[in-house]
Every structure is written in structure tokens, then in C-alpha cells.
PDB file of N, CA, C and O in Angstrom:
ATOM      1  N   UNK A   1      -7.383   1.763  24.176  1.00  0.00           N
ATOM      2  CA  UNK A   1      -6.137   2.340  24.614  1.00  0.00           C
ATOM      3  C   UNK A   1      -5.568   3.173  23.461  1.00  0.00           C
ATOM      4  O   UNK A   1      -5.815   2.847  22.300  1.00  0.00           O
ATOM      5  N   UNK A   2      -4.860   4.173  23.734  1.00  0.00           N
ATOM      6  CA  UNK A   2      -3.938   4.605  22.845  1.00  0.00           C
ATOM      7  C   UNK A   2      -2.637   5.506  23.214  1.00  0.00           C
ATOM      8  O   UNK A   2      -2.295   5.840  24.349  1.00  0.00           O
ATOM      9  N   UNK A   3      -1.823   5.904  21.666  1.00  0.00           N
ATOM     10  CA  UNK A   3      -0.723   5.776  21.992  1.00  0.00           C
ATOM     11  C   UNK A   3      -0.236   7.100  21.632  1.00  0.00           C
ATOM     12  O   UNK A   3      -1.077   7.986  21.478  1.00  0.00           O
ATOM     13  N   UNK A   4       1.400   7.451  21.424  1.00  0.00           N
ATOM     14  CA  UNK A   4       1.356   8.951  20.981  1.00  0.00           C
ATOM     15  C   UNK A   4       2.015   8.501  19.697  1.00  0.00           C
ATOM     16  O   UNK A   4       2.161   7.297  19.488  1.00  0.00           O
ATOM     17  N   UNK A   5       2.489   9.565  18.676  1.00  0.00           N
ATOM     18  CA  UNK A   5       2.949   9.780  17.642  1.00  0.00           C
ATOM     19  C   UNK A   5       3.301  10.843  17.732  1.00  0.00           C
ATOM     20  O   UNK A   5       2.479  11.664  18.138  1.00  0.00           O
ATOM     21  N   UNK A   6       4.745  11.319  17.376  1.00  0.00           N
ATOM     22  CA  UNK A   6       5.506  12.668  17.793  1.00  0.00           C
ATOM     23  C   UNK A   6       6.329  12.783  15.849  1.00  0.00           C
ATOM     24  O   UNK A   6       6.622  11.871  15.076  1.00  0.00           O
ATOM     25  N   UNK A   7       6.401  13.717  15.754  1.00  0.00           N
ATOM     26  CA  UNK A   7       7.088  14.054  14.462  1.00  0.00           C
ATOM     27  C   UNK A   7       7.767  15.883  14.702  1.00  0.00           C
ATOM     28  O   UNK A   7       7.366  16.713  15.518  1.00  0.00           O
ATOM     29  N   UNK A   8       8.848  16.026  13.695  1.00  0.00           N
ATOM     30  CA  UNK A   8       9.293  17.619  13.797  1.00  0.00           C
ATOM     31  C   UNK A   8       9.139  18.082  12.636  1.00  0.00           C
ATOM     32  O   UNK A   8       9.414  17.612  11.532  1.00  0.00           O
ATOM     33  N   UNK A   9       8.664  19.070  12.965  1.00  0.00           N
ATOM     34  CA  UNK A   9       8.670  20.393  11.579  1.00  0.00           C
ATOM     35  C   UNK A   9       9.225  21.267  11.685  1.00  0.00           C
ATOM     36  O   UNK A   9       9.517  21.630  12.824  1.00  0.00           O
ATOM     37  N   UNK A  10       9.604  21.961  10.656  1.00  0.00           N
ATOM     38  CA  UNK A  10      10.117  22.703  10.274  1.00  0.00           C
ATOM     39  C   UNK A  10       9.430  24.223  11.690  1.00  0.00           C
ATOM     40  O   UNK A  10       8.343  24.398  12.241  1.00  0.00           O
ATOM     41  N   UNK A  11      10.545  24.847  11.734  1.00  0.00           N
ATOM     42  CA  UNK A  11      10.259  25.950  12.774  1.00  0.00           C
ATOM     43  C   UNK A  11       8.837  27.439  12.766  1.00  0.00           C
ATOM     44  O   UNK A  11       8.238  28.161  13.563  1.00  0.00           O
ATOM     45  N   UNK A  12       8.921  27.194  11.435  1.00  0.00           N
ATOM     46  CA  UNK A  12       7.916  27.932  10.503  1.00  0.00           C
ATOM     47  C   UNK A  12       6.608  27.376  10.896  1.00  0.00           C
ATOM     48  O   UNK A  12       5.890  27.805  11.800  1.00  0.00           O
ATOM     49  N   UNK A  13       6.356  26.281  10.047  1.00  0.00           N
ATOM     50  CA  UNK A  13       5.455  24.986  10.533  1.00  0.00           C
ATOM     51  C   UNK A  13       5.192  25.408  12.053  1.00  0.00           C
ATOM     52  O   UNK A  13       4.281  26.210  12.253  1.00  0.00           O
ATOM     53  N   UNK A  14       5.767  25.029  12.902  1.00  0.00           N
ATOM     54  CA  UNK A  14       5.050  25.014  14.384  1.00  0.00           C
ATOM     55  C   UNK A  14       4.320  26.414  15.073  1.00  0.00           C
ATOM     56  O   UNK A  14       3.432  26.596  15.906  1.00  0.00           O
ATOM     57  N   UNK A  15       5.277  27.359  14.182  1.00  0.00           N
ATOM     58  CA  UNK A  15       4.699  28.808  14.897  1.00  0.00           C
ATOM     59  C   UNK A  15       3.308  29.202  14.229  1.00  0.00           C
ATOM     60  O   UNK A  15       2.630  29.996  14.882  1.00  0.00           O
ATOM     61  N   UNK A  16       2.798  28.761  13.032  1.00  0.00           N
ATOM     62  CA  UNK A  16       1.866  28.711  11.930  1.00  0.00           C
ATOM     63  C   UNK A  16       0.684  28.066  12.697  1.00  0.00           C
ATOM     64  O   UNK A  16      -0.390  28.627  12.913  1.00  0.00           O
ATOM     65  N   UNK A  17       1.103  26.525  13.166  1.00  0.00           N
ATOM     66  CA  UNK A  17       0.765  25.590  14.169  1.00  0.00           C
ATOM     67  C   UNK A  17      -0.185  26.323  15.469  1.00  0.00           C
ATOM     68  O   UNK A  17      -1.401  26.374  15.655  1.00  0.00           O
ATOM     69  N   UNK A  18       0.792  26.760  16.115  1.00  0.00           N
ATOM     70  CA  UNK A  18       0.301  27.576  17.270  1.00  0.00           C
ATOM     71  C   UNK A  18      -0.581  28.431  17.051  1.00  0.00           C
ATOM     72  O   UNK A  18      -1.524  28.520  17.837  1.00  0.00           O
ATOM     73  N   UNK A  19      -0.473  29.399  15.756  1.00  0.00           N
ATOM     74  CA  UNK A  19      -1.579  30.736  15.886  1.00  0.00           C
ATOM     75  C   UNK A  19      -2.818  30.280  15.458  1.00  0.00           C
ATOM     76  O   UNK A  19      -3.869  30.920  15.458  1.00  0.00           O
ATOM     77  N   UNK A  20      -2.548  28.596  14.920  1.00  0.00           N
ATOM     78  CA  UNK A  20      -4.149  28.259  14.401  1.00  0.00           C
ATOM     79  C   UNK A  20      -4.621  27.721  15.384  1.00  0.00           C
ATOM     80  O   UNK A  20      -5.849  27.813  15.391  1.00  0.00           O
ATOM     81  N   UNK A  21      -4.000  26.933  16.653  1.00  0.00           N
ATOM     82  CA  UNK A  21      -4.486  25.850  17.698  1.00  0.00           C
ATOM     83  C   UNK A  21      -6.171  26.337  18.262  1.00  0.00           C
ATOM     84  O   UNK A  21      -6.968  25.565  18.793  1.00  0.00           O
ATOM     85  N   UNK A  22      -6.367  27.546  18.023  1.00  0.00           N
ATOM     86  CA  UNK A  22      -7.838  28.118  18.524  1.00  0.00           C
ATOM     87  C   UNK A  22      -8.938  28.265  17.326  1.00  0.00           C
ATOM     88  O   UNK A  22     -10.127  28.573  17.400  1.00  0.00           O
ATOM     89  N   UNK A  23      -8.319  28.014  16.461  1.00  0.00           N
ATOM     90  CA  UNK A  23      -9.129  27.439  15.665  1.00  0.00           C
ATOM     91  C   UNK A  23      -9.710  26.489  14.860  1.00  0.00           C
ATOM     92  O   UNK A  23     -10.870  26.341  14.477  1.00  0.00           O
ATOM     93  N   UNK A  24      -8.085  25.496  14.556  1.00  0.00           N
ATOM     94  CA  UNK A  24      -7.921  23.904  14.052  1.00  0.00           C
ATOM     95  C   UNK A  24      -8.214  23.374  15.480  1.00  0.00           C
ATOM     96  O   UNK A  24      -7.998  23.936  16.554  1.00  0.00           O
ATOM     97  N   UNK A  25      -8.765  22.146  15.231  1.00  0.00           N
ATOM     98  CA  UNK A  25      -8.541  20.896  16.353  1.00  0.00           C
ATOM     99  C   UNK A  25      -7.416  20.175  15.959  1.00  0.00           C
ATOM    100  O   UNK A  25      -7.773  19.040  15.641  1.00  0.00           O
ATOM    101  N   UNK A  26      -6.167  20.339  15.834  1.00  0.00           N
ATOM    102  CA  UNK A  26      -5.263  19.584  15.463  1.00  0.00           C
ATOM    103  C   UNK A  26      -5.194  18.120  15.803  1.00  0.00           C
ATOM    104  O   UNK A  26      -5.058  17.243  14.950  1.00  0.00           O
ATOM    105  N   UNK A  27      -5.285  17.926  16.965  1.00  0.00           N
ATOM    106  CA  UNK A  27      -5.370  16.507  17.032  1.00  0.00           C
ATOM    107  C   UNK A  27      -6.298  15.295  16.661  1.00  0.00           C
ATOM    108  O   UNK A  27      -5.971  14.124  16.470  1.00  0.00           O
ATOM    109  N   UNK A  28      -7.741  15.973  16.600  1.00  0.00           N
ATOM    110  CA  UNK A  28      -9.111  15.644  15.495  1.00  0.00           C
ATOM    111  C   UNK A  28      -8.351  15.331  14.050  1.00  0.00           C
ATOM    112  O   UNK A  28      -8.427  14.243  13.480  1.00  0.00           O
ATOM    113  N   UNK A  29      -7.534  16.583  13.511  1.00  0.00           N
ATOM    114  CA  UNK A  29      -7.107  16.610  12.255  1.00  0.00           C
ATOM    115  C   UNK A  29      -6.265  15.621  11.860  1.00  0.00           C
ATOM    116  O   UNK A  29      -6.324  14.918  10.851  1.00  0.00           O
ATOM    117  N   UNK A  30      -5.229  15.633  13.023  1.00  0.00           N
ATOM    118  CA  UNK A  30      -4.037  14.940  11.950  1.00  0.00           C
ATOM    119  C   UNK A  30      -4.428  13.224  12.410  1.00  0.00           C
ATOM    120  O   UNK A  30      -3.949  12.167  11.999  1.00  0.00           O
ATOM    121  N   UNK A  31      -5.594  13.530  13.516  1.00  0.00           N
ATOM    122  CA  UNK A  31      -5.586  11.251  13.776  1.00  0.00           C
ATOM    123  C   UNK A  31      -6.837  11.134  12.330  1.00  0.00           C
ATOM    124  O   UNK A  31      -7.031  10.134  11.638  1.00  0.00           O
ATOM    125  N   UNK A  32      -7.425  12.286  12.225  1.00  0.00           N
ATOM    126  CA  UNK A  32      -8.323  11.562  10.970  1.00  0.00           C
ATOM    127  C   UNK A  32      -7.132  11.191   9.696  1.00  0.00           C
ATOM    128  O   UNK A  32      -6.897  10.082   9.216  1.00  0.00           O
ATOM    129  N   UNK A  33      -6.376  12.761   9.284  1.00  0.00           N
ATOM    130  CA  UNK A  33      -5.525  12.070   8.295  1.00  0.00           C
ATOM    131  C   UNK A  33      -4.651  10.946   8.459  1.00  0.00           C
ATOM    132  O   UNK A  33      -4.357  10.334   7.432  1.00  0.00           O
ATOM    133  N   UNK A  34      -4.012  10.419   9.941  1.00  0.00           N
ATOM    134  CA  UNK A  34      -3.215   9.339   9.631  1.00  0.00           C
ATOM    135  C   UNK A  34      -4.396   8.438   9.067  1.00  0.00           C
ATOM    136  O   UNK A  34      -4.201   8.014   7.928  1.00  0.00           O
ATOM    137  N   UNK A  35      -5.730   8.033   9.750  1.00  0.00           N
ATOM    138  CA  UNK A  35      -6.309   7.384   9.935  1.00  0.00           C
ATOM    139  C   UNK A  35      -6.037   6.802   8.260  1.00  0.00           C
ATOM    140  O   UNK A  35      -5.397   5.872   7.770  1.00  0.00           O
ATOM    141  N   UNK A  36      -6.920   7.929   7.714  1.00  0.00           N
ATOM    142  CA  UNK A  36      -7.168   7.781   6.286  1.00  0.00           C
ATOM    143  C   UNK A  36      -6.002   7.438   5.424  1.00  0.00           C
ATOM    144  O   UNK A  36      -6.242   6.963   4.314  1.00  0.00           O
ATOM    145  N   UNK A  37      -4.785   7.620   5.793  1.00  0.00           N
ATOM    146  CA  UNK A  37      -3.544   7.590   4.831  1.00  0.00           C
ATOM    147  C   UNK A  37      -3.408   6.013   5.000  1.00  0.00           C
ATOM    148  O   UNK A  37      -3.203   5.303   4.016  1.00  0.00           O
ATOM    149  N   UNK A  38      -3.539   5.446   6.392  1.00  0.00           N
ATOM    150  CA  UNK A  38      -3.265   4.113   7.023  1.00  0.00           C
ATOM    151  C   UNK A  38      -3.943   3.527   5.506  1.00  0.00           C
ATOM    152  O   UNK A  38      -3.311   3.080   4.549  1.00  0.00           O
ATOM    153  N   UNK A  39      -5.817   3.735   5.677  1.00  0.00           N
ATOM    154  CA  UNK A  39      -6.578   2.964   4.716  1.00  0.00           C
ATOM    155  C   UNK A  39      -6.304   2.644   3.114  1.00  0.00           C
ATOM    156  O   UNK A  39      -6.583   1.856   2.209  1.00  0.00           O
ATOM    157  N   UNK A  40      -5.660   3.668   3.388  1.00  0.00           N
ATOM    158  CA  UNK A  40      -5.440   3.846   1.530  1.00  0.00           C
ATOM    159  C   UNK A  40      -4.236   2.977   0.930  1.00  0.00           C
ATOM    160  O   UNK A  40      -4.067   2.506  -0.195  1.00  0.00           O
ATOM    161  N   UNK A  41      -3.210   2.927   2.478  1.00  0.00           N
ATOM    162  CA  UNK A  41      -2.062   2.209   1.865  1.00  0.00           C
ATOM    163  C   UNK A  41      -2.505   0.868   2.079  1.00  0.00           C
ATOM    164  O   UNK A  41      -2.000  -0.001   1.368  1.00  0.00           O
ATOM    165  N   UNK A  42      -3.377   0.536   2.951  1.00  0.00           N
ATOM    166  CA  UNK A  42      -3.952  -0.814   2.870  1.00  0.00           C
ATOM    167  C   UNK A  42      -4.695  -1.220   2.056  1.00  0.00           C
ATOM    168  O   UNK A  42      -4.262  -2.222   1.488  1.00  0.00           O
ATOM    169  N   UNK A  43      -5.621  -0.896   1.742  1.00  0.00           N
ATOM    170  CA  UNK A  43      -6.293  -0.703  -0.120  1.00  0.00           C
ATOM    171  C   UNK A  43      -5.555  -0.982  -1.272  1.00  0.00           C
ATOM    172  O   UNK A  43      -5.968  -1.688  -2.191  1.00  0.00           O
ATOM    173  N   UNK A  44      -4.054  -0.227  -1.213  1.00  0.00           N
ATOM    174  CA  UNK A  44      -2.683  -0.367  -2.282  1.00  0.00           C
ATOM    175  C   UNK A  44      -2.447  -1.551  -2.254  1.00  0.00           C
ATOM    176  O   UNK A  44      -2.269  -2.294  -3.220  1.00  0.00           O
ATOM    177  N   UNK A  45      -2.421  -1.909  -0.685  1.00  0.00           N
ATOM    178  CA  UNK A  45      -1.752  -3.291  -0.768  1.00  0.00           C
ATOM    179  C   UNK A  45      -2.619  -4.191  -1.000  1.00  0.00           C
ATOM    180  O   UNK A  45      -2.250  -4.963  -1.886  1.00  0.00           O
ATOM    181  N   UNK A  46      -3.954  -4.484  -0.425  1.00  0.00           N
ATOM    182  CA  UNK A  46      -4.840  -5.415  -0.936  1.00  0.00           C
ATOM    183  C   UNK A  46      -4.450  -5.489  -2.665  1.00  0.00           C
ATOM    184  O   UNK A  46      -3.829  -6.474  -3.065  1.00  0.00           O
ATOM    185  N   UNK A  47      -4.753  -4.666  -3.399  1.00  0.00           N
ATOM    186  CA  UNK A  47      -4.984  -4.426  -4.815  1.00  0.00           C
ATOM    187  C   UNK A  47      -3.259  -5.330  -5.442  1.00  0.00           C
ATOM    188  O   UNK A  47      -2.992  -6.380  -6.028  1.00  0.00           O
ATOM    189  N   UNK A  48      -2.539  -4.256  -4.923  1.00  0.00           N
ATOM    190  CA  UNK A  48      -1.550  -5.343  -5.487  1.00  0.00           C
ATOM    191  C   UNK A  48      -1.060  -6.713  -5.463  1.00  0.00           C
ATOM    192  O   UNK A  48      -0.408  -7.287  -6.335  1.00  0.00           O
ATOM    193  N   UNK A  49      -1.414  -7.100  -4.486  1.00  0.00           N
ATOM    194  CA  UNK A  49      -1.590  -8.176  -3.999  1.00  0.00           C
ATOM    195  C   UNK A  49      -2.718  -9.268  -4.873  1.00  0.00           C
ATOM    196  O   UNK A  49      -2.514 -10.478  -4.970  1.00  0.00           O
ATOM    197  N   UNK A  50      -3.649  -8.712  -5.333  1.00  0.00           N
ATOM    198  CA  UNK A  50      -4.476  -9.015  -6.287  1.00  0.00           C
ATOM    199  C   UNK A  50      -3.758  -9.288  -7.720  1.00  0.00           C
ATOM    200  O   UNK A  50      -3.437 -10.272  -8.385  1.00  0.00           O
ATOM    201  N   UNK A  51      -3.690  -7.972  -7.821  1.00  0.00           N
ATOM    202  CA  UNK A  51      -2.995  -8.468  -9.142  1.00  0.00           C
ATOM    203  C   UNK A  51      -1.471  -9.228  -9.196  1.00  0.00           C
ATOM    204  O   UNK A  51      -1.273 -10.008 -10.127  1.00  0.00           O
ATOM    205  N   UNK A  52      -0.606  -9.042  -8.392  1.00  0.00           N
ATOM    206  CA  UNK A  52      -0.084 -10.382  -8.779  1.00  0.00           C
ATOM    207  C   UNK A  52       0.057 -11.824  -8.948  1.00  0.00           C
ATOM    208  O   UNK A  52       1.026 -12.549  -9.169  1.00  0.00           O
ATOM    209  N   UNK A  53      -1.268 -12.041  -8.768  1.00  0.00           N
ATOM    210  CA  UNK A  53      -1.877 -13.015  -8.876  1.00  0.00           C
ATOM    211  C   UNK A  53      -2.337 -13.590 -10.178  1.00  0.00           C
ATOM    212  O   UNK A  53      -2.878 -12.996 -11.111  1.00  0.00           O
ATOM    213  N   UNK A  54      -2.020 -14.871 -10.070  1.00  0.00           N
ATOM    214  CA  UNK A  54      -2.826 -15.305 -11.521  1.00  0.00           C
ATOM    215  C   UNK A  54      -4.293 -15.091 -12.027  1.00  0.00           C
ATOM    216  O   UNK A  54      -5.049 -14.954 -11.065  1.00  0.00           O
ATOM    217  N   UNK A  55      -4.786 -15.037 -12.956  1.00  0.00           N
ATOM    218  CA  UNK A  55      -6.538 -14.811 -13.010  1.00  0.00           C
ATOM    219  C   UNK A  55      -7.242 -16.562 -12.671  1.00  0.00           C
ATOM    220  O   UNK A  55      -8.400 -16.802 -12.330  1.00  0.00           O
ATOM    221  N   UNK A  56      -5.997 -17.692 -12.926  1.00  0.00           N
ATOM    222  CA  UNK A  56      -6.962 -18.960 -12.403  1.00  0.00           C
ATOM    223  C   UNK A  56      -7.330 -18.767 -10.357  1.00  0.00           C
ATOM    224  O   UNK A  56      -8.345 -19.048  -9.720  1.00  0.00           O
ATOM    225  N   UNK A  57      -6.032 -18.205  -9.916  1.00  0.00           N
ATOM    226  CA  UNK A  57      -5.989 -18.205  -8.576  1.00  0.00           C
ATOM    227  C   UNK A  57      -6.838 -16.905  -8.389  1.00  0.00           C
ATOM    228  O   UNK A  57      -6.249 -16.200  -7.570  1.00  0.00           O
ATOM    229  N   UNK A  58      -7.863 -16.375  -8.776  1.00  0.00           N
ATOM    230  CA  UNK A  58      -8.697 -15.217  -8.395  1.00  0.00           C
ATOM    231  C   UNK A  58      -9.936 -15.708  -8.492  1.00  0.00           C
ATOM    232  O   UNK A  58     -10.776 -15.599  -7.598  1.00  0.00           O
ATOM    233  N   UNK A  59     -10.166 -16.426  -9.875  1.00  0.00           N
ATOM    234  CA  UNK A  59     -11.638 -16.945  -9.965  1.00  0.00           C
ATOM    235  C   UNK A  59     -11.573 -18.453 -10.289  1.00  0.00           C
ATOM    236  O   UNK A  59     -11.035 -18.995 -11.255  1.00  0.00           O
ATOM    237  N   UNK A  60     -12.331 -19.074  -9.127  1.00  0.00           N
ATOM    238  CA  UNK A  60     -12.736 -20.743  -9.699  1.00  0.00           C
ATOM    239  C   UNK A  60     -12.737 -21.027 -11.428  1.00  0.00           C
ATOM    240  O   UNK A  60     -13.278 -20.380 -12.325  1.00  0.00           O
ATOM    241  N   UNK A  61     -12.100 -21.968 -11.465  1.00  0.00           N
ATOM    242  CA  UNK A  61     -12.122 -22.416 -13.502  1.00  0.00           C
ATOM    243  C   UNK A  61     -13.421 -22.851 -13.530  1.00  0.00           C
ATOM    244  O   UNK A  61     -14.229 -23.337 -12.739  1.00  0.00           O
ATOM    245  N   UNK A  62     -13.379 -22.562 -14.563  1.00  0.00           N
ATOM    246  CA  UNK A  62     -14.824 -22.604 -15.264  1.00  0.00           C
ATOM    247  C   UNK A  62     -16.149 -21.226 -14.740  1.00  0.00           C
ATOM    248  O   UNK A  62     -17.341 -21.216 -15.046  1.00  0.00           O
ATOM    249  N   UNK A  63     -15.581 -20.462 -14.107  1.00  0.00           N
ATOM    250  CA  UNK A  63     -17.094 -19.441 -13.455  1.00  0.00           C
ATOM    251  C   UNK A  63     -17.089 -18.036 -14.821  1.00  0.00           C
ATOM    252  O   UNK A  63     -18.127 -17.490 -15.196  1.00  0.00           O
ATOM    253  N   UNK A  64     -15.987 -17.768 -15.247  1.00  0.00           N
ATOM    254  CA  UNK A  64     -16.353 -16.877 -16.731  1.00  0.00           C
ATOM    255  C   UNK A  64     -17.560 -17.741 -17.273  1.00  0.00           C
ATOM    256  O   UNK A  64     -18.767 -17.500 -17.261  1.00  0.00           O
ATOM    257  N   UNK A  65     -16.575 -19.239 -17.936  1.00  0.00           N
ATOM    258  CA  UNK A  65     -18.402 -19.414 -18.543  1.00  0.00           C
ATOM    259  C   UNK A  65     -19.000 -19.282 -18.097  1.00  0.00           C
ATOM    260  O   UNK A  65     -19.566 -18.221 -18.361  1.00  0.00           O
ATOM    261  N   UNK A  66     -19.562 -20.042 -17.026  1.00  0.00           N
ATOM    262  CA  UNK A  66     -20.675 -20.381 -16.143  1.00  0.00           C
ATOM    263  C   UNK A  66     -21.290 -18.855 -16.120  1.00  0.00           C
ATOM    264  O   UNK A  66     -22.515 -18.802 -16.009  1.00  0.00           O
ATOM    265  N   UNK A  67     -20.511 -17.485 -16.220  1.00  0.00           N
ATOM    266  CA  UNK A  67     -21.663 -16.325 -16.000  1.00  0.00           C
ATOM    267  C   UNK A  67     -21.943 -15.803 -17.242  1.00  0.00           C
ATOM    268  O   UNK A  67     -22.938 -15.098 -17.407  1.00  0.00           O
ATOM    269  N   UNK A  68     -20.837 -16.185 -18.538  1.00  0.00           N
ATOM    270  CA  UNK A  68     -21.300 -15.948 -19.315  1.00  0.00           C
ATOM    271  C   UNK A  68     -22.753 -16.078 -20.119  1.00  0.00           C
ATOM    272  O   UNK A  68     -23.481 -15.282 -20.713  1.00  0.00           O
ATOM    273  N   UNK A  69     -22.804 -18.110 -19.699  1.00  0.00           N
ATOM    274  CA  UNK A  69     -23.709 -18.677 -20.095  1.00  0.00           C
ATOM    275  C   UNK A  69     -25.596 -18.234 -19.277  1.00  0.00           C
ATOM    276  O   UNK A  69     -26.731 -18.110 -19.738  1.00  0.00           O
ATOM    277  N   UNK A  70     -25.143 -18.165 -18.304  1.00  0.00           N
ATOM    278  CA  UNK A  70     -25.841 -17.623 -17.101  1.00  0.00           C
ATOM    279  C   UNK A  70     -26.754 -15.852 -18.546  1.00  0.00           C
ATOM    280  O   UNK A  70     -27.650 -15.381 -19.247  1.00  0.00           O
ATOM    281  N   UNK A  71     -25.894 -15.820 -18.147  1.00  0.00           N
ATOM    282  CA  UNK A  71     -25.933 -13.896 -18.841  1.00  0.00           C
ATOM    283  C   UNK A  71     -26.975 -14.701 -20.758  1.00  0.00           C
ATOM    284  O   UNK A  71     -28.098 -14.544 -21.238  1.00  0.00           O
ATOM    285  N   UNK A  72     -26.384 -15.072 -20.953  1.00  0.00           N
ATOM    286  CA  UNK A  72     -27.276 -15.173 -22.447  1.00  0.00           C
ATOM    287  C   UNK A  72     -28.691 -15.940 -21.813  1.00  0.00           C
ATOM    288  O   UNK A  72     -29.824 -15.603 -22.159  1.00  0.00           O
ATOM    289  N   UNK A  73     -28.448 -16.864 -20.974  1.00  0.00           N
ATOM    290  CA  UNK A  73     -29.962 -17.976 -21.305  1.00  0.00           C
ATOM    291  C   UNK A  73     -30.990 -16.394 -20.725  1.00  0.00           C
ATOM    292  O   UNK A  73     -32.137 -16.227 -21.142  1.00  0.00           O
ATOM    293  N   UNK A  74     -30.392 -15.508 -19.860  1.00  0.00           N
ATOM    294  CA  UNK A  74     -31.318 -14.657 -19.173  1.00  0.00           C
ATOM    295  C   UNK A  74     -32.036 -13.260 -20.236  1.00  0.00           C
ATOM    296  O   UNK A  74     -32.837 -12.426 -19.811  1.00  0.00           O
ATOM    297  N   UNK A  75     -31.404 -13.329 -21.880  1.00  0.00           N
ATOM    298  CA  UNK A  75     -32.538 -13.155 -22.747  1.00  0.00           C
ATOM    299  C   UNK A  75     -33.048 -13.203 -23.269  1.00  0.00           C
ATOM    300  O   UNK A  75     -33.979 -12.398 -23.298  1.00  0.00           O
TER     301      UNK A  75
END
């Protein structure tokens, strides 16, 4: 299913709009860019979300050593 999304521009903007419509796919265009803007702010938020986090609440205690140690016996 889907839905609409309506926004206004500037008067300039729409007449600009119009003389390209035969050549942009506008609506191809602007659902890829929301698409992509959506991902990115979700990405932001994963990440920050990360880091405010403690480093014990990210990685099990004790797994630095454990790969450290891991990492030397392997030369």
C-alpha cells in the first residue's frame, strides 16, 4: 500500500518543476531521496545510540582479552 506526501515550494521551484516533468521522473526522484534521507537518519540514530552507551554494555567483559590473546597465540 501506499501513501501521499505533499510539501510547497517556492513559486519559482514549481514552474522550474513543470518544464523538467518530461524529462525528470519526479516521483522516481524524490521517493528514492526520501527513501535514502529516511536511512541515513536511521543509521544517525542507531550510531548514537551506540555510543551512548557504556563500552562494558557493548562488548561482553572479558572478549578484548579473549581477542587479544586469540590474536598473539595465532603467531
Amino acid at each position: 500500500m501506499s501513501g501521499v506526501i505533499s510539501f510547497k515550494v517556492p513559486k519559482e521551484v514549481k514552474e522550474k518543476y513543470e518544464k523538467l516533468k518530461d524529462v525528470i521522473d519526479w516521483p522516481a526522484e524524490l521517493r528514492t531521496f526520501v527513501e535514502e534521507r529516511i536511512r541515513k537518519a536511521e543509521r544517525s540514530g542507531i550510531i548514537r545510540k551506540i555510543l551512548e552507551k557504556k563500552p562494558r554494555e557493548i562488548l561482553p567483559r572479558g572478549s578484548v582479552v579473549a581477542a587479544i590473546r586469540e590474536d598473539r597465540e595465532g603467531d
